[in-house]
DOKOLTOR-111092 format. One record per atom (N, C-alpha, C, O, CB): residue in three letters; x, y, z. Coordinates in steps of 0.05 Angstrom, whole numbers, padded with zeros to 5 digits, always signed. Glycine has a CB too. Example, Ala and Ser with C-alpha at 12.3 -4.5 7.8 and 13.67 -1.06 7.14 Angstrom:
<pts>
ala+00264-00114+00156/ala+00246-00090+00156/ala+00264-00066+00156/ala+00285-00066+00169/ala+00226-00089+00181/ser+00257-00045+00142/ser+00273-00021+00143/ser+00258+00001+00157/ser+00268+00023+00161/ser+00282-00012+00114/
</pts>
This chain:
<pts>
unk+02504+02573+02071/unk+02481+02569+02055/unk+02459+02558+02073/unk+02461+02535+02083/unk+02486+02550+02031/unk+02431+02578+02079/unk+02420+02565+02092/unk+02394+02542+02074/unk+02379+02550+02056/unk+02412+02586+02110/unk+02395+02521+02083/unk+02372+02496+02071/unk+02346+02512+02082/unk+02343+02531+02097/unk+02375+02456+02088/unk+02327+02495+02064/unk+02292+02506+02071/unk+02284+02493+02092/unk+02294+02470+02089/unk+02266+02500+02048/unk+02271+02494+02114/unk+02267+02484+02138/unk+02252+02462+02137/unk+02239+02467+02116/unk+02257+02501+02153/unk+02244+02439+02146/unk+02240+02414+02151/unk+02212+02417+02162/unk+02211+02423+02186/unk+02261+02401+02170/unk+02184+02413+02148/unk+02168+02407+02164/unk+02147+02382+02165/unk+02129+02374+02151/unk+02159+02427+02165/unk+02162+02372+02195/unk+02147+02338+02201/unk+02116+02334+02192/unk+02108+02315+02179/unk+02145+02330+02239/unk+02101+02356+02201/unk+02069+02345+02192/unk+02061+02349+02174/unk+02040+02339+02168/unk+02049+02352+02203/unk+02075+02368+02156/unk+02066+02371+02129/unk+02075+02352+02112/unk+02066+02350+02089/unk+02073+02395+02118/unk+02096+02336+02123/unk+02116+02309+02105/unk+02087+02293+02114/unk+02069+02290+02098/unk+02159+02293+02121/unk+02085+02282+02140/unk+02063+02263+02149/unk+02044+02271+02129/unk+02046+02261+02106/unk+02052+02264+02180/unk+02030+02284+02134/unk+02001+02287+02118/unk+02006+02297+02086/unk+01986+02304+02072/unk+01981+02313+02135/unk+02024+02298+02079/unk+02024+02294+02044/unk+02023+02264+02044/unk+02024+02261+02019/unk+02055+02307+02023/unk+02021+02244+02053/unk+02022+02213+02058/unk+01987+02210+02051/unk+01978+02188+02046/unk+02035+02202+02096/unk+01972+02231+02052/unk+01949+02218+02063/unk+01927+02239+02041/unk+01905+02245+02049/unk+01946+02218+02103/unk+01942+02250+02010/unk+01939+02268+01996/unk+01941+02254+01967/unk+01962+02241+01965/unk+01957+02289+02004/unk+01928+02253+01947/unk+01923+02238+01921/unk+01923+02247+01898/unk+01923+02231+01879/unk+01903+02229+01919/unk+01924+02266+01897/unk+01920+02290+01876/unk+01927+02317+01873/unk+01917+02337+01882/unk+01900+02294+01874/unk+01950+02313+01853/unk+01975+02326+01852/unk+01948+02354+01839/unk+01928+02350+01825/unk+02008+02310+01829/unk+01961+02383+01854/unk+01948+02403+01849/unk+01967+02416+01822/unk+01965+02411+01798/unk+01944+02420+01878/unk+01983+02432+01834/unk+02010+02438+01821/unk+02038+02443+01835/unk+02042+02454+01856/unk+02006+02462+01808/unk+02058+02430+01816/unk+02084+02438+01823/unk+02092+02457+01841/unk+02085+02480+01836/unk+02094+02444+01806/unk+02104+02454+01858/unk+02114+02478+01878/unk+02135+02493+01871/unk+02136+02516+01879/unk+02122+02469+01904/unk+02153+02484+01857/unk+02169+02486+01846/unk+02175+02485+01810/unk+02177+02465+01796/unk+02178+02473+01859/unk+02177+02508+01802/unk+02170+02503+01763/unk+02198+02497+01752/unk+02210+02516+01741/unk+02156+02536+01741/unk+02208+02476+01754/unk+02234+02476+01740/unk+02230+02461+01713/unk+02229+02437+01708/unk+02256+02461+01757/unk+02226+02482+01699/unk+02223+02463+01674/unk+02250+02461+01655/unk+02269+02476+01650/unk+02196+02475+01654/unk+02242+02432+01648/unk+02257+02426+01618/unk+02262+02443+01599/unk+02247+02462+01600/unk+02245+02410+01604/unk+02283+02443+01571/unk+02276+02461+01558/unk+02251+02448+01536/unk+02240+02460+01517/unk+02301+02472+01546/unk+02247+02428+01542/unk+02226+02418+01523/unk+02196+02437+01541/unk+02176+02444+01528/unk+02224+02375+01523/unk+02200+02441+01565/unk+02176+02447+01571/unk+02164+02434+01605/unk+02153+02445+01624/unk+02162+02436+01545/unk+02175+02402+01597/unk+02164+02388+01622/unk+02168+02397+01645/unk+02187+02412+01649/unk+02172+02365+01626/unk+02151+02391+01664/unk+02161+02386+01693/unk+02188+02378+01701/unk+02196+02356+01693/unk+02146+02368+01704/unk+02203+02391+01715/unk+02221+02366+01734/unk+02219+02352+01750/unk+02212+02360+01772/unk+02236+02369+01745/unk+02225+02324+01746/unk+02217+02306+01770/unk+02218+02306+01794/unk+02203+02294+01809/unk+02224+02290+01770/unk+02240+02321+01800/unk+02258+02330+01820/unk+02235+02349+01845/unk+02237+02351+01869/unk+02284+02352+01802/unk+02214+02360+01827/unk+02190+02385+01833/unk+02176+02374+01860/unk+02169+02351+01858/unk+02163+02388+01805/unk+02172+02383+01876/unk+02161+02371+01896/unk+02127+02384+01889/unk+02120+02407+01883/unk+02180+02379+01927/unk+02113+02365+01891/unk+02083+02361+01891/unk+02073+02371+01914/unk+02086+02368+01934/unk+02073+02333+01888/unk+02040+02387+01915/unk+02030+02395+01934/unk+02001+02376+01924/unk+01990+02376+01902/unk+02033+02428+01939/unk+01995+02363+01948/unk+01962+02345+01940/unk+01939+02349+01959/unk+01943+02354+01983/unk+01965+02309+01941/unk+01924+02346+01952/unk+01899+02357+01969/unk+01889+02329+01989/unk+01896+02306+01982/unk+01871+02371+01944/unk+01873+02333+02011/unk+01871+02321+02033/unk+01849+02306+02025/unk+01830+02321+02018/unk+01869+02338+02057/unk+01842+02282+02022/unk+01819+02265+02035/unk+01815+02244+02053/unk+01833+02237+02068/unk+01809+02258+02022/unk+01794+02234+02052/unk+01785+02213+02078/unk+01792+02189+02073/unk+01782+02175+02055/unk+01756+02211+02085/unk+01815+02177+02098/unk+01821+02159+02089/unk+01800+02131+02083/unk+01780+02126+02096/unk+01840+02156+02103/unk+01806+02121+02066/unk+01784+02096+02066/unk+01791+02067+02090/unk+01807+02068+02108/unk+01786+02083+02030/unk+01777+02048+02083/unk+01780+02039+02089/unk+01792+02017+02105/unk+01805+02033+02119/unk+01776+02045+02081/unk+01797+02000+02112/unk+01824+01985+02128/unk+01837+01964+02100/unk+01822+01964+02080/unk+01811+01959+02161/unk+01856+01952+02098/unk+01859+01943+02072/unk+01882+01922+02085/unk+01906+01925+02089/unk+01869+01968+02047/unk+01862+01893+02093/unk+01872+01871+02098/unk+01887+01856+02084/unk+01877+01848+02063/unk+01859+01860+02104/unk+01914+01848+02091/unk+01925+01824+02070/unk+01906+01799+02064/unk+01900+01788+02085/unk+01953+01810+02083/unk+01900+01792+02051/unk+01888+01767+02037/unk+01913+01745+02042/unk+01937+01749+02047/unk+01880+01774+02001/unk+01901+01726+02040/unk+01913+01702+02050/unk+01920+01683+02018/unk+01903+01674+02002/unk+01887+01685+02074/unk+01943+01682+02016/unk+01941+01670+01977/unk+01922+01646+01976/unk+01923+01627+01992/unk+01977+01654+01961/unk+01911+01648+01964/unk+01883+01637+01949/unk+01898+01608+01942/unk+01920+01604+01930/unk+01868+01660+01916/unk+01881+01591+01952/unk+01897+01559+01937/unk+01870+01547+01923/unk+01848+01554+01931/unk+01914+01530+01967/unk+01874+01528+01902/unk+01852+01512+01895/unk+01828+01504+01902/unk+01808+01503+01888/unk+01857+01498+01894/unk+01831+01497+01929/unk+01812+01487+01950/unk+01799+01507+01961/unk+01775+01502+01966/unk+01824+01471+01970/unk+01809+01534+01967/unk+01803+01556+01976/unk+01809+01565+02009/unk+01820+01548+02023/unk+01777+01557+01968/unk+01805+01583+02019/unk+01813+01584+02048/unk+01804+01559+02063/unk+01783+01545+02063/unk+01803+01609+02063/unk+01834+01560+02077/unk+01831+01529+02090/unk+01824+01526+02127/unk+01840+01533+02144/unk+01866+01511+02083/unk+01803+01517+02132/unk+01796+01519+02169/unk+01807+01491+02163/unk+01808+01473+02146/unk+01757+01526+02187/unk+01820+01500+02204/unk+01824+01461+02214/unk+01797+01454+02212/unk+01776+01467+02215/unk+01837+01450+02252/unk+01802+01425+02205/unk+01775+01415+02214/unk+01765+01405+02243/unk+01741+01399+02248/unk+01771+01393+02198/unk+01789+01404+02265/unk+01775+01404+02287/unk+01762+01437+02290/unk+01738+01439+02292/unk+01795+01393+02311/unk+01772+01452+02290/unk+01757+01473+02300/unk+01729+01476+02283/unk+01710+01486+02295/unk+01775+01498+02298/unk+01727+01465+02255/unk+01705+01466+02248/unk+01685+01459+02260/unk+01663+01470+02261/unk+01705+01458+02233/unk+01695+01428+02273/unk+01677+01413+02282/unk+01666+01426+02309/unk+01644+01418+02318/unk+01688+01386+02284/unk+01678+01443+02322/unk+01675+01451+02346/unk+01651+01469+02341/unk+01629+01467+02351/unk+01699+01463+02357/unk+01664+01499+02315/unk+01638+01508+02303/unk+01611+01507+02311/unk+01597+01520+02326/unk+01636+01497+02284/unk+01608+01480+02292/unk+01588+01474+02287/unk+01565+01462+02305/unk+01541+01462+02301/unk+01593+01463+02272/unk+01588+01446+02335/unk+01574+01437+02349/unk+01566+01470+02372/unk+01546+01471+02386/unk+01590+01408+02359/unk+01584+01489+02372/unk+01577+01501+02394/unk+01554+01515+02399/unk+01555+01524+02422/unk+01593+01513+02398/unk+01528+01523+02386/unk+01506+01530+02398/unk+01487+01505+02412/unk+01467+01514+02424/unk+01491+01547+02378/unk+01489+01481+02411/unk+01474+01461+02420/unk+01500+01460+02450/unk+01492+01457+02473/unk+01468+01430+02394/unk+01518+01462+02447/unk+01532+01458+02467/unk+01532+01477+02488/unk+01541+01470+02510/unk+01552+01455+02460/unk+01523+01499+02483/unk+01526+01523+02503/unk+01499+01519+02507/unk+01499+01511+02531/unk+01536+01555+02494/unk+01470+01520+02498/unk+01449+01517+02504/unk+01446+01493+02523/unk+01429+01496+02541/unk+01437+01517+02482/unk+01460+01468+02522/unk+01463+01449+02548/unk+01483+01460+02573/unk+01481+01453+02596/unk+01476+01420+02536/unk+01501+01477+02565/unk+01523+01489+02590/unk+01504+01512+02607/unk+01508+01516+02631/unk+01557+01509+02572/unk+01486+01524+02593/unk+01464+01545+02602/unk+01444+01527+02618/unk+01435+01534+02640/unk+01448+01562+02574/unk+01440+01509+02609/unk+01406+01497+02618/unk+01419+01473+02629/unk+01436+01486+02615/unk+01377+01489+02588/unk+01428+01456+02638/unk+01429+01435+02651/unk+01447+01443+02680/unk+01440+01439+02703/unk+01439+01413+02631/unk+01470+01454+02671/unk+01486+01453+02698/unk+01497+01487+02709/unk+01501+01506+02695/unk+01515+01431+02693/unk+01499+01482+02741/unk+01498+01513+02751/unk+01515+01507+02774/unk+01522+01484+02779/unk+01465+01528+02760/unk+01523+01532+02788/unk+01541+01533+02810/unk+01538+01516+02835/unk+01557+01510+02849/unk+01542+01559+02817/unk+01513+01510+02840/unk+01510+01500+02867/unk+01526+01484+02869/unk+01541+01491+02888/unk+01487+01491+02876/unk+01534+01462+02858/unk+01558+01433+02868/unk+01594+01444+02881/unk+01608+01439+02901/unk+01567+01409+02828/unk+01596+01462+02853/unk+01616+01469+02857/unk+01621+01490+02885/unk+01635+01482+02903/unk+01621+01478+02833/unk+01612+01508+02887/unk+01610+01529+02900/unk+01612+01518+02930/unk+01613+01532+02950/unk+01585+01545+02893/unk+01613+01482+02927/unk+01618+01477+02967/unk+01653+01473+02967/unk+01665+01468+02988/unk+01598+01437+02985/unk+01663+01475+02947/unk+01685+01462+02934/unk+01707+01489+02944/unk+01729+01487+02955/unk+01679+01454+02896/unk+01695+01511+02936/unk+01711+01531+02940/unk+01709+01558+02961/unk+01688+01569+02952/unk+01714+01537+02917/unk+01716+01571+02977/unk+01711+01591+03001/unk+01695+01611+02976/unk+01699+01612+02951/unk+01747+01606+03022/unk+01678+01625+02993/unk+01673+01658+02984/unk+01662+01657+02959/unk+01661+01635+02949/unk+01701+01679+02981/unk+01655+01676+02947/unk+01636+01674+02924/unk+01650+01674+02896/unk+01673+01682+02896/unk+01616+01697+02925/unk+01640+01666+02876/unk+01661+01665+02846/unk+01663+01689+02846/unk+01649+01702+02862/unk+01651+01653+02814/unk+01681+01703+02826/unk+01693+01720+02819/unk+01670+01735+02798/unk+01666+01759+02797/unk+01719+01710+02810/unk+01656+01713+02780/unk+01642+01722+02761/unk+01614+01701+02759/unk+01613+01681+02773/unk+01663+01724+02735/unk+01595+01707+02743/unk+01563+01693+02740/unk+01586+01666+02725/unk+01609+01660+02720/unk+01528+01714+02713/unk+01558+01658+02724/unk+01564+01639+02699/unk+01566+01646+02667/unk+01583+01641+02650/unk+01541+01620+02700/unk+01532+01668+02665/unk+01529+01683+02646/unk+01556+01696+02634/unk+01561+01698+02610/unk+01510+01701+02656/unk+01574+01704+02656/unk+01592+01728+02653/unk+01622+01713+02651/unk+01641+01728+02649/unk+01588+01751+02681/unk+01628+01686+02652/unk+01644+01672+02652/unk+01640+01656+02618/unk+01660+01648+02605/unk+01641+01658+02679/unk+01618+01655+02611/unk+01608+01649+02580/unk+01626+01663+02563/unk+01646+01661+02548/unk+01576+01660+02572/unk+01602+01686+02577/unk+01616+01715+02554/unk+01639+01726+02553/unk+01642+01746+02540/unk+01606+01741+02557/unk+01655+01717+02565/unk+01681+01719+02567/unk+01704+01695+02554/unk+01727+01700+02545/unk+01683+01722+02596/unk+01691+01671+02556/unk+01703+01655+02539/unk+01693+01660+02503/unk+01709+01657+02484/unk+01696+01627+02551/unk+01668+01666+02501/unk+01664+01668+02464/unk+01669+01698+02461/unk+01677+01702+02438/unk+01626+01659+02448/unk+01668+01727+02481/unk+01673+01749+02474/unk+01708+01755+02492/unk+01712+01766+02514/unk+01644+01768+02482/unk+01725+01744+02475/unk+01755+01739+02489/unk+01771+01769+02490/unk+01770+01778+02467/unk+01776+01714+02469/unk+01786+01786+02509/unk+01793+01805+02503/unk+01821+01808+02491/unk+01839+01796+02503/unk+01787+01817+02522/unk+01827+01821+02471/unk+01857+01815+02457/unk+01867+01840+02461/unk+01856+01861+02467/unk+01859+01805+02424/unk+01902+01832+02453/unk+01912+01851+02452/unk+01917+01870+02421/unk+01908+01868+02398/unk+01932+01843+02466/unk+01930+01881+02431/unk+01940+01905+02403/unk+01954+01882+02378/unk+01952+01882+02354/unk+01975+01936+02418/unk+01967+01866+02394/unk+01984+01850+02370/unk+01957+01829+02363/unk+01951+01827+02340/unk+02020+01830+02382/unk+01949+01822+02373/unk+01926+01802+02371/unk+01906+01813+02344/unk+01904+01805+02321/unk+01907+01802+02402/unk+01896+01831+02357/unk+01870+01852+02344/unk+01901+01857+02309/unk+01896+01848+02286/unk+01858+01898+02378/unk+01921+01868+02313/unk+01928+01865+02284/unk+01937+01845+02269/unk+01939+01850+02245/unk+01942+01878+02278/unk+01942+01827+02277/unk+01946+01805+02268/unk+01917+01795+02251/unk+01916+01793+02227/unk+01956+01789+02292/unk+01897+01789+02268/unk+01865+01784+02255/unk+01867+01804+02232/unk+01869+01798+02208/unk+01834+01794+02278/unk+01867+01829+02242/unk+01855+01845+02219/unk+01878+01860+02188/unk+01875+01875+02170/unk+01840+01873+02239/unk+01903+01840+02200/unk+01925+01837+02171/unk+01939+01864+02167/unk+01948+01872+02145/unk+01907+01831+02137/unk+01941+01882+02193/unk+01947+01905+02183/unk+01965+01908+02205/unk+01963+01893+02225/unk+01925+01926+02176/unk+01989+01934+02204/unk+02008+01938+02222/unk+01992+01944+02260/unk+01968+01948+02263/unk+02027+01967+02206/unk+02008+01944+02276/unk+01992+01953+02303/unk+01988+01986+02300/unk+01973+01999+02313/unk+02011+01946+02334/unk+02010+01998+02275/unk+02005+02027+02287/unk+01984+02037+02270/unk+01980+02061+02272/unk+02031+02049+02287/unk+01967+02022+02251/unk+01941+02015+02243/unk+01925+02022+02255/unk+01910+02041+02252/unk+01936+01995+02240/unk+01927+01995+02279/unk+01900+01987+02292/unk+01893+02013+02301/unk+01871+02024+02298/unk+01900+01964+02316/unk+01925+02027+02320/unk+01929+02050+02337/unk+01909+02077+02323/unk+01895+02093+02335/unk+01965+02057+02337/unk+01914+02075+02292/unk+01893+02101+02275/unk+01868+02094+02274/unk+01850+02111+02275/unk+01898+02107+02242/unk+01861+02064+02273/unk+01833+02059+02269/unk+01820+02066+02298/unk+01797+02073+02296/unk+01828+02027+02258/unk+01827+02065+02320/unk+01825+02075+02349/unk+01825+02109+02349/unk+01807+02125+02350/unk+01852+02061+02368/unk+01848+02113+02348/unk+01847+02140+02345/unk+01825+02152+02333/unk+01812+02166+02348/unk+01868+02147+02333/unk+01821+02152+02320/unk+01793+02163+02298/unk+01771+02148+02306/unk+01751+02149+02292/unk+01795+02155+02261/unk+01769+02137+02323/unk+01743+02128+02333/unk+01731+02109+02320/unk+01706+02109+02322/unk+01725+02146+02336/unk+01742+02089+02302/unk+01727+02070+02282/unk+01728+02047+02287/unk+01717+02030+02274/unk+01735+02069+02256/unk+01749+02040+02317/unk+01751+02018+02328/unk+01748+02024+02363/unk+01759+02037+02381/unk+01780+02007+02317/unk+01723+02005+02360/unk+01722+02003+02402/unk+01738+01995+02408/unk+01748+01975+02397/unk+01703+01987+02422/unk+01750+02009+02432/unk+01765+01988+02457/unk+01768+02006+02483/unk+01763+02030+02486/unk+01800+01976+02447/unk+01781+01983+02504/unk+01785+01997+02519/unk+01816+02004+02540/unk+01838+01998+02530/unk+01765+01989+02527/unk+01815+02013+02560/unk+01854+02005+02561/unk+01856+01997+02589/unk+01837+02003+02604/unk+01880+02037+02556/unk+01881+01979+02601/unk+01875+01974+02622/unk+01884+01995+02639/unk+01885+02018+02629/unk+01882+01950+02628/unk+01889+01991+02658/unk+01903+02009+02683/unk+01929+02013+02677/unk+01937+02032+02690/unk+01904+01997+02712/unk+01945+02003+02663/unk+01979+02013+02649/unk+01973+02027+02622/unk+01994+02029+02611/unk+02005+01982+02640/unk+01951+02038+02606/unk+01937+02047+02592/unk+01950+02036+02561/unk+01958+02049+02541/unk+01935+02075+02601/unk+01948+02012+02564/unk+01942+01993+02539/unk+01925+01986+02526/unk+01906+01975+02537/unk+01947+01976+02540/unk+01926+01991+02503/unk+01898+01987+02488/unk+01880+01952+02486/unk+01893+01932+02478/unk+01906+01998+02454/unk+01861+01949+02492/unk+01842+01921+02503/unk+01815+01925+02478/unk+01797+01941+02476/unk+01825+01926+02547/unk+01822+01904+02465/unk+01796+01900+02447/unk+01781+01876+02448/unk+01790+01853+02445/unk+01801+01902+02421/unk+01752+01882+02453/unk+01739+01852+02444/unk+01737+01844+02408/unk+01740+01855+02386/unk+01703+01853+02457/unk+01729+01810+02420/unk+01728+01794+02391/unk+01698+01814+02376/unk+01694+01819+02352/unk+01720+01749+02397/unk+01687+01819+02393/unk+01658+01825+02379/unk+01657+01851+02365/unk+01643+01854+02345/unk+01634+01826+02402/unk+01674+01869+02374/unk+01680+01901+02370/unk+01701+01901+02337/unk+01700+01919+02319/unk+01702+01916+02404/unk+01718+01873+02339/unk+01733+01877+02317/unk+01715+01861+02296/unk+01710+01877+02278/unk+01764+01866+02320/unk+01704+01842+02292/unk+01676+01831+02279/unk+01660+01856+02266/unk+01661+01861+02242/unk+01655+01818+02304/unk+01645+01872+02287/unk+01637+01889+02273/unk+01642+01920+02270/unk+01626+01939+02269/unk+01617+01884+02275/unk+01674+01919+02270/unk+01700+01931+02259/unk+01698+01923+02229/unk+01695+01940+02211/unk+01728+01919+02275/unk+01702+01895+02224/unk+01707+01894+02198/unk+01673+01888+02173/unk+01666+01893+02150/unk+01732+01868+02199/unk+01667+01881+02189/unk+01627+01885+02181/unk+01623+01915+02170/unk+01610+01917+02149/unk+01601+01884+02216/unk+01633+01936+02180/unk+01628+01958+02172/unk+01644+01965+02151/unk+01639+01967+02127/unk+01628+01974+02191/unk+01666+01969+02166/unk+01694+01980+02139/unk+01706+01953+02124/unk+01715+01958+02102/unk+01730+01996+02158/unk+01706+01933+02129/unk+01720+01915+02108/unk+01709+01910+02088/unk+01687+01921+02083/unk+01725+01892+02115/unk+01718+01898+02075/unk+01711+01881+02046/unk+01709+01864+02042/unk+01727+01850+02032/unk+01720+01880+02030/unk+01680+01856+02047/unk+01671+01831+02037/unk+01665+01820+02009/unk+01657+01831+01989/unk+01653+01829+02047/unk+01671+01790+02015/unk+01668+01784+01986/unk+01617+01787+01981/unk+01598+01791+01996/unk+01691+01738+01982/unk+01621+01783+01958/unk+01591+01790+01953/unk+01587+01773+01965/unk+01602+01755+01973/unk+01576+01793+01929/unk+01554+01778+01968/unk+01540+01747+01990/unk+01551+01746+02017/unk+01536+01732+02031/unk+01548+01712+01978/unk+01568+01751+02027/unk+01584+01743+02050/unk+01561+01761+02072/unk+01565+01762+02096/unk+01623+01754+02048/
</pts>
């Protein structure tokens, strides 16, 4: 007895199909019905959105440490004094050969931090082989290193989720 043949991408992409057309199969009841048994054919659309776990909601509402708050709040007066008061000359007798990076470029690298694949899904509450589709499809920047791993900035997943997420109103 030969079985009906197995096909992988048509199993994948009925995953990503909403709306049952018709039965492929008519086994009906004698009342009439469908059989459950019937395998469904559904038509293709675009997937939406990214669809983050929410964090369970407590009384008080989402909770930040309060040191990091405090950090927050102090850090544009703090970087505007790290910019304008102090610069390489002191240091620079301290060490051979030239820094590696500006100052400018040593900033932007501490507030624009580059993460990884587990990093980047973890923030954004969804599996890595997620992140991997939101990349694939071009809806997420990044870049890869030289072992061709995927490298995302904080700023790219920001407005990653600015575009496609769901904000609450006002936000």
């Amino acid at each position: 007895m030969k079985s009906k043949e197995f096909d992988p991408l048509a199993y994948i992409e009925s995953a990503f199909l909403d709306v049952p057309e018709k039965p492929l199969d008519k086994k009906a009841s004698p009342n009439g019905k469908v059989d459950s048994n019937s395998r469904v054919k559904f038509r293709k659309t675009d997937m939406s959105a990214p669809r983050p776990r929410r964090v369970r909601e407590t009384k008080e509402g989402p909770q930040i440490d309060p040191d990091l708050q405090e950090i927050w709040e102090a850090l544009p007066k703090n970087l505007r004094f790290l910019f304008g008061f102090f610069d390489d000359s002191v240091t620079a007798n301290y060490y051979q050969g030239e820094f590696k990076e500006s100052r400018h470029e040593l900033v932007r690298r501490l507030l624009d931090p580059q993460l990884t694949l587990e990093e980047t899904s973890r923030l954004l509450g969804v599996c890595p082989a997620t992140v991997r589709r939101y990349t694939n499809r071009g809806w997420l920047s990044h870049h890869r290193t030289d072992g061709g791993q995927r490298r995302f900035r904080l700023s790219d997943v920001v407005k990653f989720v600015e575009k496609h997420g769901r904000l609450p109103e006002g936000a």
